[in-house]
py3Dmol code that shows the C-alpha trace and the ligand (Angstrom):
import py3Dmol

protein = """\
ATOM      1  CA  UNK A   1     167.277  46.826 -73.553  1.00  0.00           C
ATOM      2  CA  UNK A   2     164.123  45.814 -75.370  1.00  0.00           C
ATOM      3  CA  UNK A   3     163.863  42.545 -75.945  1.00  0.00           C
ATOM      4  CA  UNK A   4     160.872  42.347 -77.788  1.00  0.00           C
ATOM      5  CA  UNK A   5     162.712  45.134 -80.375  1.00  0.00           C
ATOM      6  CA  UNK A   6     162.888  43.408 -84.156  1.00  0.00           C
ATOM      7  CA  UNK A   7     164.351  46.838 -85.438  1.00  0.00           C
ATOM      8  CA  UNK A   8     166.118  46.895 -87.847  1.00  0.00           C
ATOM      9  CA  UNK A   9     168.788  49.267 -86.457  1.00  0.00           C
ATOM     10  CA  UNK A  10     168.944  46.706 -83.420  1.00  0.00           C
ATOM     11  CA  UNK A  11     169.247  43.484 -85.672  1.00  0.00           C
ATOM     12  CA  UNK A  12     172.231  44.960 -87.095  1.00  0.00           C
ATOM     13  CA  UNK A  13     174.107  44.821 -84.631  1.00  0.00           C
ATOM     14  CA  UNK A  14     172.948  41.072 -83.733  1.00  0.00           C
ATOM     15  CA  UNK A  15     174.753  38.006 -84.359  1.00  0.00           C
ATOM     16  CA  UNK A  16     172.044  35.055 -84.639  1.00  0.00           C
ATOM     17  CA  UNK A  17     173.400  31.556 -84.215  1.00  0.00           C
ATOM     18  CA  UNK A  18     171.311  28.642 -83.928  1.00  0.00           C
ATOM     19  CA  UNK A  19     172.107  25.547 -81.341  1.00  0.00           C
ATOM     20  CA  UNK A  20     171.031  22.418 -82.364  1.00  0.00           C
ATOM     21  CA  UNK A  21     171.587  19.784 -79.647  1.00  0.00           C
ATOM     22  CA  UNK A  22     171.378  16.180 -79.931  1.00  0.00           C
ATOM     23  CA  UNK A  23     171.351  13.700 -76.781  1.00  0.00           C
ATOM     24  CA  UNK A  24     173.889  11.202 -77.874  1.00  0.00           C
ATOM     25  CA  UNK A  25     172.758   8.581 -75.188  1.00  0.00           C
ATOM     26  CA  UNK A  26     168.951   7.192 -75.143  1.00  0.00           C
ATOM     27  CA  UNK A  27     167.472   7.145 -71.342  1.00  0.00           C
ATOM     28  CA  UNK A  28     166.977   4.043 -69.940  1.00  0.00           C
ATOM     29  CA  UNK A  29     164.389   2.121 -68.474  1.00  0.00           C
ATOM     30  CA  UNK A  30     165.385   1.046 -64.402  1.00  0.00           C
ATOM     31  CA  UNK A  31     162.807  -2.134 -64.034  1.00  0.00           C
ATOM     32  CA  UNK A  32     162.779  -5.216 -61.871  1.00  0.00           C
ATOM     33  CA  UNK A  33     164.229  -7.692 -64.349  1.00  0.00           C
ATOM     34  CA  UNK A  34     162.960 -11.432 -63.096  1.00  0.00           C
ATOM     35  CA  UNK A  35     166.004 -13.408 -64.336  1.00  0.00           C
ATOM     36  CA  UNK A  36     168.361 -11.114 -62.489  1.00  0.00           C
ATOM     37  CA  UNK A  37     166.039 -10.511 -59.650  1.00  0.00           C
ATOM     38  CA  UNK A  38     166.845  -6.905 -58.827  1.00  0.00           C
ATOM     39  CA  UNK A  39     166.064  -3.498 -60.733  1.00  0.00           C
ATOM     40  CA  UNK A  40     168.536  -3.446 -64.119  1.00  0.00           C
ATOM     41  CA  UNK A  41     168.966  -0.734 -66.138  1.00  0.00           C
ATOM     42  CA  UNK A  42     167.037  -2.245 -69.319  1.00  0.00           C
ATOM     43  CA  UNK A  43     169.192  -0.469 -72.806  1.00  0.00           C
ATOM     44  CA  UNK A  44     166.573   0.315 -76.291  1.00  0.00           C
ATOM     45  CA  UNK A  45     167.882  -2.420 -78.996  1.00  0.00           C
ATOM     46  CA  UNK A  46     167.022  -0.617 -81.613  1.00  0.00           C
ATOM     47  CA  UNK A  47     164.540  -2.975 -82.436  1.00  0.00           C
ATOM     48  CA  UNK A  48     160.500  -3.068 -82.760  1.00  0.00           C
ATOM     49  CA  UNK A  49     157.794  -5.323 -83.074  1.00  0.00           C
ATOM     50  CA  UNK A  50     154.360  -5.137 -84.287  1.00  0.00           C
ATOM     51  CA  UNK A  51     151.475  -7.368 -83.934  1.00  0.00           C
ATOM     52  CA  UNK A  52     148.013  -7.396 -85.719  1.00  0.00           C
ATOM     53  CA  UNK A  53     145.063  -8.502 -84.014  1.00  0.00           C
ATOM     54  CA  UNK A  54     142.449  -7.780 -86.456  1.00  0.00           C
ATOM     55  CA  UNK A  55     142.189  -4.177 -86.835  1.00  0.00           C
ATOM     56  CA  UNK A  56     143.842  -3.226 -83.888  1.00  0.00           C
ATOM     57  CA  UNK A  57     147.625  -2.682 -83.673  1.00  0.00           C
ATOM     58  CA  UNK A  58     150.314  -3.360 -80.494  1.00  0.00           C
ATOM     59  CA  UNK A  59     154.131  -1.825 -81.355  1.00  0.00           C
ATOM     60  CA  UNK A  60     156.737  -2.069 -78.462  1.00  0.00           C
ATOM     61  CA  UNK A  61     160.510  -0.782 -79.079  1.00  0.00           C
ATOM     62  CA  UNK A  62     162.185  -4.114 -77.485  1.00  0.00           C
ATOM     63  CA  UNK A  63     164.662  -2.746 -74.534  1.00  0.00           C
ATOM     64  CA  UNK A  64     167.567  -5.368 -73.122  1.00  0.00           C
ATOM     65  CA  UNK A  65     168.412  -6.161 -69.641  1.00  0.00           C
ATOM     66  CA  UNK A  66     171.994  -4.337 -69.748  1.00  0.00           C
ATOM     67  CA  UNK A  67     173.058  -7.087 -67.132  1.00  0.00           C
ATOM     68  CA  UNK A  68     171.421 -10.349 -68.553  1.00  0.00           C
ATOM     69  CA  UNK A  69     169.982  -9.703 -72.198  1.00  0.00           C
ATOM     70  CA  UNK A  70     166.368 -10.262 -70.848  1.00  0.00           C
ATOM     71  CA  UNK A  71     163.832  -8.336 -72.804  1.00  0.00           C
ATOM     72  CA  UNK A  72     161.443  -5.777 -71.936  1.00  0.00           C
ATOM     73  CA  UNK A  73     158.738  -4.469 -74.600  1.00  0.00           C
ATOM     74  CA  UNK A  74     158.050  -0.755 -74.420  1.00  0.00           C
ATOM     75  CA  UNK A  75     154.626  -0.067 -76.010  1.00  0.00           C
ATOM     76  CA  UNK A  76     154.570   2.691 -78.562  1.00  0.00           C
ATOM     77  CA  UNK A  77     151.057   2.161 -79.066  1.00  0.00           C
ATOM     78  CA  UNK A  78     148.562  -0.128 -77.980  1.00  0.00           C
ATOM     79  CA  UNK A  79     144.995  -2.107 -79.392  1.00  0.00           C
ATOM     80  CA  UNK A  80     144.855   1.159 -81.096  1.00  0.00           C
ATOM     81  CA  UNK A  81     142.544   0.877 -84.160  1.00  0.00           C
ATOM     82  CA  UNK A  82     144.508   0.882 -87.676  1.00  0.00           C
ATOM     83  CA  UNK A  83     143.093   3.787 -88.651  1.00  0.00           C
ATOM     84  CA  UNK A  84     143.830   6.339 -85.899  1.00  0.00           C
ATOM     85  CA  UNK A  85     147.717   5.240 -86.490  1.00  0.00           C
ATOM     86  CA  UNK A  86     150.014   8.253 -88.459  1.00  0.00           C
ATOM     87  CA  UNK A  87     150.620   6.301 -91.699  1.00  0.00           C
ATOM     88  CA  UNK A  88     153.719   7.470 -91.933  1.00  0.00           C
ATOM     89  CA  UNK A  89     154.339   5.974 -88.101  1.00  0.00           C
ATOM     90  CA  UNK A  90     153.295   2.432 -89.615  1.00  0.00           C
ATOM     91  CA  UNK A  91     155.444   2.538 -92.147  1.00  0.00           C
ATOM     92  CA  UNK A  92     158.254   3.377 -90.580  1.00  0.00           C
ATOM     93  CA  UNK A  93     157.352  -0.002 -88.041  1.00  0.00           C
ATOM     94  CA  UNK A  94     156.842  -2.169 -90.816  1.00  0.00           C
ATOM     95  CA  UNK A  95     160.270  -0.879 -91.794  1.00  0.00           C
ATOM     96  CA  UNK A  96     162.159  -0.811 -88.352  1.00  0.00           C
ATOM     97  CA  UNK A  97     162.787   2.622 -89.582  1.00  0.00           C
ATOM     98  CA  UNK A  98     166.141   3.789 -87.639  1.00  0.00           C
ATOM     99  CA  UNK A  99     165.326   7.662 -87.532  1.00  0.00           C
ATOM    100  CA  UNK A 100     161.785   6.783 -85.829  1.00  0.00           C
ATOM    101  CA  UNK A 101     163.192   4.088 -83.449  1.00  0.00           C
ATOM    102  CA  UNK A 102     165.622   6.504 -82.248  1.00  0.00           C
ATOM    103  CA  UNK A 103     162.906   9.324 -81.933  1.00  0.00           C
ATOM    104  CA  UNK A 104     160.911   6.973 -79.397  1.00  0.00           C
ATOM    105  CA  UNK A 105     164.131   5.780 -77.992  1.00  0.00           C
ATOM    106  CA  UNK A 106     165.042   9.296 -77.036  1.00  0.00           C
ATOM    107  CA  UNK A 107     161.116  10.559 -75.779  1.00  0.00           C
ATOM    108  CA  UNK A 108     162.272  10.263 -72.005  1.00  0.00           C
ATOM    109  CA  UNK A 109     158.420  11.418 -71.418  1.00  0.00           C
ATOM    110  CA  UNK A 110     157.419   8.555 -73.303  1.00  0.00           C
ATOM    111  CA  UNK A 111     159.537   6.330 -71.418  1.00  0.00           C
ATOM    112  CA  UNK A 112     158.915   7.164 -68.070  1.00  0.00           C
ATOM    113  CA  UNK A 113     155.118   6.998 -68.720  1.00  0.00           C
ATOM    114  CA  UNK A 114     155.778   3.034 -68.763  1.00  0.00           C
ATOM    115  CA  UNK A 115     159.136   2.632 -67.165  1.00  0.00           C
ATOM    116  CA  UNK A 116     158.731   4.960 -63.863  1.00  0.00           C
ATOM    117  CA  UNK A 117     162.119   4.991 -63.116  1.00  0.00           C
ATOM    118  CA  UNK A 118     164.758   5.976 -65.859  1.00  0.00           C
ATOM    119  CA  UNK A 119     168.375   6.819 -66.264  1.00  0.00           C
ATOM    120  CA  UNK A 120     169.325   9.842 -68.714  1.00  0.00           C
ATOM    121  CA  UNK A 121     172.722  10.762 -69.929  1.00  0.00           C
ATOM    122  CA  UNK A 122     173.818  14.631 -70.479  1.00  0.00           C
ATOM    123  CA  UNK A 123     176.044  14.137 -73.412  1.00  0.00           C
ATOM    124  CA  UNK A 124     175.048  15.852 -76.140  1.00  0.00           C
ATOM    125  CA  UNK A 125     176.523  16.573 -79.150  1.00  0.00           C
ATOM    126  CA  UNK A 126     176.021  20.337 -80.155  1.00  0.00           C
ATOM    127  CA  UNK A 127     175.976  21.495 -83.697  1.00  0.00           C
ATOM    128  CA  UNK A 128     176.323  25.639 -84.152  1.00  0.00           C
ATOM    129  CA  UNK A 129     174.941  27.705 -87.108  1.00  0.00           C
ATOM    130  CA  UNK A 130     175.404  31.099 -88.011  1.00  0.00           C
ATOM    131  CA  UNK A 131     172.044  32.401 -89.214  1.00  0.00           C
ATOM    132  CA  UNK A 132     172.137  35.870 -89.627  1.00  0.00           C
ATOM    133  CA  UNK A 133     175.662  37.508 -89.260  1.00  0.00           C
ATOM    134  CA  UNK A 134     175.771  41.133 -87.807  1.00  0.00           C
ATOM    135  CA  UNK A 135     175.996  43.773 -90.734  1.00  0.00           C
ATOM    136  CA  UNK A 136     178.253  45.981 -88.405  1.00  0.00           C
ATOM    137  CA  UNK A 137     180.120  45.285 -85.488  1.00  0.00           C
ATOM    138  CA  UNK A 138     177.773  43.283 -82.923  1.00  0.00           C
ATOM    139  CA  UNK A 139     177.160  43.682 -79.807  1.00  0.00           C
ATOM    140  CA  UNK A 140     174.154  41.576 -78.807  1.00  0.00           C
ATOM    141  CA  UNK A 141     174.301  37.736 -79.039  1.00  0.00           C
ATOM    142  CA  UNK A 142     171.072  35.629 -79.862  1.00  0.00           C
ATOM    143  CA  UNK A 143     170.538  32.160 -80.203  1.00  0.00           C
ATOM    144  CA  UNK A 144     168.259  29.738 -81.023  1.00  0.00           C
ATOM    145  CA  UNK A 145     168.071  26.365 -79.568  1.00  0.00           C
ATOM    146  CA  UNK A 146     166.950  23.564 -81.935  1.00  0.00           C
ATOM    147  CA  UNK A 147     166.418  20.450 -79.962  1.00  0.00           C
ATOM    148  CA  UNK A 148     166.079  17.318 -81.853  1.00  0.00           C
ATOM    149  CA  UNK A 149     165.470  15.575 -78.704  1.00  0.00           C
ATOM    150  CA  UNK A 150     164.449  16.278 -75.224  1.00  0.00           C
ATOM    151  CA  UNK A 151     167.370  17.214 -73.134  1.00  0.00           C
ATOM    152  CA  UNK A 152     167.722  17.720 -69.033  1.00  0.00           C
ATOM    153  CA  UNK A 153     170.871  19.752 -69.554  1.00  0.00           C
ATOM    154  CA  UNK A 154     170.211  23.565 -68.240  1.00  0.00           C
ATOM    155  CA  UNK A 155     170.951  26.619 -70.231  1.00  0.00           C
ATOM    156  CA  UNK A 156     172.941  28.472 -67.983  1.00  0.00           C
ATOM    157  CA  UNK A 157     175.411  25.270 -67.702  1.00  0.00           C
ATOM    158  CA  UNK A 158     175.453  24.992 -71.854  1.00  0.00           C
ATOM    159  CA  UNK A 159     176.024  28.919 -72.227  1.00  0.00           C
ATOM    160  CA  UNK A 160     178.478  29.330 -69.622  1.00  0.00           C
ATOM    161  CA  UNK A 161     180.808  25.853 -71.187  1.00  0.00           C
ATOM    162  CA  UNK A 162     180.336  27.308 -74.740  1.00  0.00           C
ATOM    163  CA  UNK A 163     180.826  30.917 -74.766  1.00  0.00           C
ATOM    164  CA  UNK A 164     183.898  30.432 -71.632  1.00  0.00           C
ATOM    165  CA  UNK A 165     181.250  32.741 -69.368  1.00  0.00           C
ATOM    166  CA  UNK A 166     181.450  31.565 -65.690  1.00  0.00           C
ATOM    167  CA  UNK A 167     178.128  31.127 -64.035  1.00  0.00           C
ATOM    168  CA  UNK A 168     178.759  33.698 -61.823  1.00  0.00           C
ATOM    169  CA  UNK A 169     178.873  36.106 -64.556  1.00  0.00           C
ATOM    170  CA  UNK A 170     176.234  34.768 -66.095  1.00  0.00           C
ATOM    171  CA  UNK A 171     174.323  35.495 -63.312  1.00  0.00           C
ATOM    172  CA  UNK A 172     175.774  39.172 -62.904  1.00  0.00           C
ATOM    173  CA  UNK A 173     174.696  40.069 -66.517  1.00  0.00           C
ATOM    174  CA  UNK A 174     170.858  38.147 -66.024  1.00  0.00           C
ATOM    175  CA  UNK A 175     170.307  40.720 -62.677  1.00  0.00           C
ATOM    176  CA  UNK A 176     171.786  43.343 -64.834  1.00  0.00           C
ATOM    177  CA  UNK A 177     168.912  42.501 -67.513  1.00  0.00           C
ATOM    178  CA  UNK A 178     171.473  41.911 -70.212  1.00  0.00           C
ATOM    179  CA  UNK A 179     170.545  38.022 -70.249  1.00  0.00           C
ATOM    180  CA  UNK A 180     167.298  36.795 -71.527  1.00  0.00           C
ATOM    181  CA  UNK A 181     165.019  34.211 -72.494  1.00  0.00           C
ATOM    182  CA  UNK A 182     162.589  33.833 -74.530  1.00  0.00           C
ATOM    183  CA  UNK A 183     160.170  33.034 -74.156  1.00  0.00           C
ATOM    184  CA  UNK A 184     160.513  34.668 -70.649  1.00  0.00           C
ATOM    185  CA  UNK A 185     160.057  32.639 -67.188  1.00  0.00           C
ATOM    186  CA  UNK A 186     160.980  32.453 -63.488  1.00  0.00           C
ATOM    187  CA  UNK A 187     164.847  30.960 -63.546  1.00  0.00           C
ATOM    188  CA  UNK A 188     164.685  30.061 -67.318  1.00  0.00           C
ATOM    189  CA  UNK A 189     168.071  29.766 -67.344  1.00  0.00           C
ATOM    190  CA  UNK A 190     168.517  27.747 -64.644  1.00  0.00           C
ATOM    191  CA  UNK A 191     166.032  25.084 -65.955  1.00  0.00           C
ATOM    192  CA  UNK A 192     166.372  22.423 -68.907  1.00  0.00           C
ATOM    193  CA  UNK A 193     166.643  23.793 -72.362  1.00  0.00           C
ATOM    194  CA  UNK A 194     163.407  23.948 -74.248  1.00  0.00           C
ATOM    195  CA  UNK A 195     163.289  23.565 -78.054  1.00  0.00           C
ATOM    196  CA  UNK A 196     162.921  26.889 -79.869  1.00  0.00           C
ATOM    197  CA  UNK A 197     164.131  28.979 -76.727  1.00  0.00           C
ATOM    198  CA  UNK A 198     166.169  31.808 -77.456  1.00  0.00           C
ATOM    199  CA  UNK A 199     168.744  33.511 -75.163  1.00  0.00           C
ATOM    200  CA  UNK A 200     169.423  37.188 -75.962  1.00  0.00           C
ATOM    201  CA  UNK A 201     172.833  38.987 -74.341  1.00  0.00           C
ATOM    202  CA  UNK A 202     173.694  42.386 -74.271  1.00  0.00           C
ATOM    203  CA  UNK A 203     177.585  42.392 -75.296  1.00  0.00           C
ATOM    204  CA  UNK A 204     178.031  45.831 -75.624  1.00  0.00           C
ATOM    205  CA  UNK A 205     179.481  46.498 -72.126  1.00  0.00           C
ATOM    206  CA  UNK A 206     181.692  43.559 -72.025  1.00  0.00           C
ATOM    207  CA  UNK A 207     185.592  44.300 -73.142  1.00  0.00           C
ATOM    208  CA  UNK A 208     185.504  40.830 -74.135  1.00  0.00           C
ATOM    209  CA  UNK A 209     182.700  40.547 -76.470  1.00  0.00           C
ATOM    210  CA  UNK A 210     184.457  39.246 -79.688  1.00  0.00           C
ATOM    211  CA  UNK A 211     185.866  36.608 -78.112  1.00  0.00           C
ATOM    212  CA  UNK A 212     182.560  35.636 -76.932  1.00  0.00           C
ATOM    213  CA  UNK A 213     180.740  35.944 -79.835  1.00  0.00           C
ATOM    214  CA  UNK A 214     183.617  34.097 -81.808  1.00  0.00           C
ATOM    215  CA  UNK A 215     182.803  31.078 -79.755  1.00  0.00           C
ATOM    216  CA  UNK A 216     179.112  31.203 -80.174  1.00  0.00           C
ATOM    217  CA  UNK A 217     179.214  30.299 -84.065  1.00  0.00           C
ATOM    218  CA  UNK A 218     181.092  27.080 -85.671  1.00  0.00           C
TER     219      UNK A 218
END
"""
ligand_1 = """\
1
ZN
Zn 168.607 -9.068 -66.163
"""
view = py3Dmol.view(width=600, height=400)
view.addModel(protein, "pdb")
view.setStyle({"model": 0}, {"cartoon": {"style": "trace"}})
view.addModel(ligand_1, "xyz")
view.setStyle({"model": 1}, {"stick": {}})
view.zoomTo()
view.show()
């Protein structure tokens, strides 16, 4: 099987799906907290604040002691001159704008750059799209992950709870070369999804294809 094949004999008999996943829980930061007096697990409010000092700008996303409602300010930027900030970033602070609070509320990188320590959730809520429908009768399977957020959960778990594959046969089908990433890399599908991945499977040999394919689309 050619992976890198965008014939289109070969896309005809591909179903294309996209997976858009969405973390439903935002990391947390693990700090000391000093009214407790032991390491909390400190929950993002939802809530910013912004402070001037002269032309220089400080914006924290305000986290909350889970245990005892202390705060703890996680800086989104800081002293950084007003004009090397996105405008469209400082307007959205100036408007506690809830779709970019929730973008730095889920950057786990971002948060563990100031936190250290952080707790992450695997929920995710998972959204499937049919993009291209076979023209025939398919028998290759690609998708398309679309990650709004960063997510720890790893592809081979995801595949093998949506499309009713166990791991094992996952497994049997990747050393058969019928399972593949894109882009490729050692154990891709062992590791975290990445945004824009694709996963390509060779159907055509299993007896059970429909079924599988019926579960990969909404
Ligand atoms: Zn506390």
């Amino acid at each position: 099987m050619d992976f890198q094949s965008e014939e289109p004999d070969d896309m005809s008999h591909t179903l294309l799906v996209q997976w858009t996943i969405v973390p439903k829980i935002a990391p947390r930061a693990l700090i000391a907290c000093n009214r407790c007096r032991t390491t909390r697990a400190f929950v993002p409010s939802g809530k910013t604040r912004l402070n001037a000092n002269g032309r220089r700008l400080d914006a924290w996303l305000i986290y909350r002691c889970s245990d005892c409602d202390n705060t703890w300010n996680r800086p989104i930027f800081e002293r950084r001159h007003v004009g090397d900030i996105d405008p469209a970033d400082l307007c959205a602070l100036q408007n506690n704008d809830e779709i970019f609070i929730e973008k730095v509320a889920f950057d786990i990188d971002g948060l563990r750059r100031h936190a250290g320590q952080v707790e992450e959730f695997s929920d995710v809520h998972l959204r499937k799209a049919i993009l291209q429908p076979a023209a025939g009768s398919p028998t290759r399977l690609e998708i398309l992950f679309d990650l709004a957020m960063k997510s720890s959960l790893r592809t081979e778990r995801l595949l093998s709870a949506e499309l009713g594959l166990s791991r094992s046969r996952i497994a049997t089908l990747a050393d058969a070369g019928r399972v593949a990433a894109i882009p490729p890399g050692r154990n891709a599908l062992q590791r975290a999804l990445k945004d824009e991945m694709r996963v390509v499977i060779d159907l055509a040999d299993e007896a059970d294809r429909n079924a599988i394919l019926s579960r990969a689309g909404p």
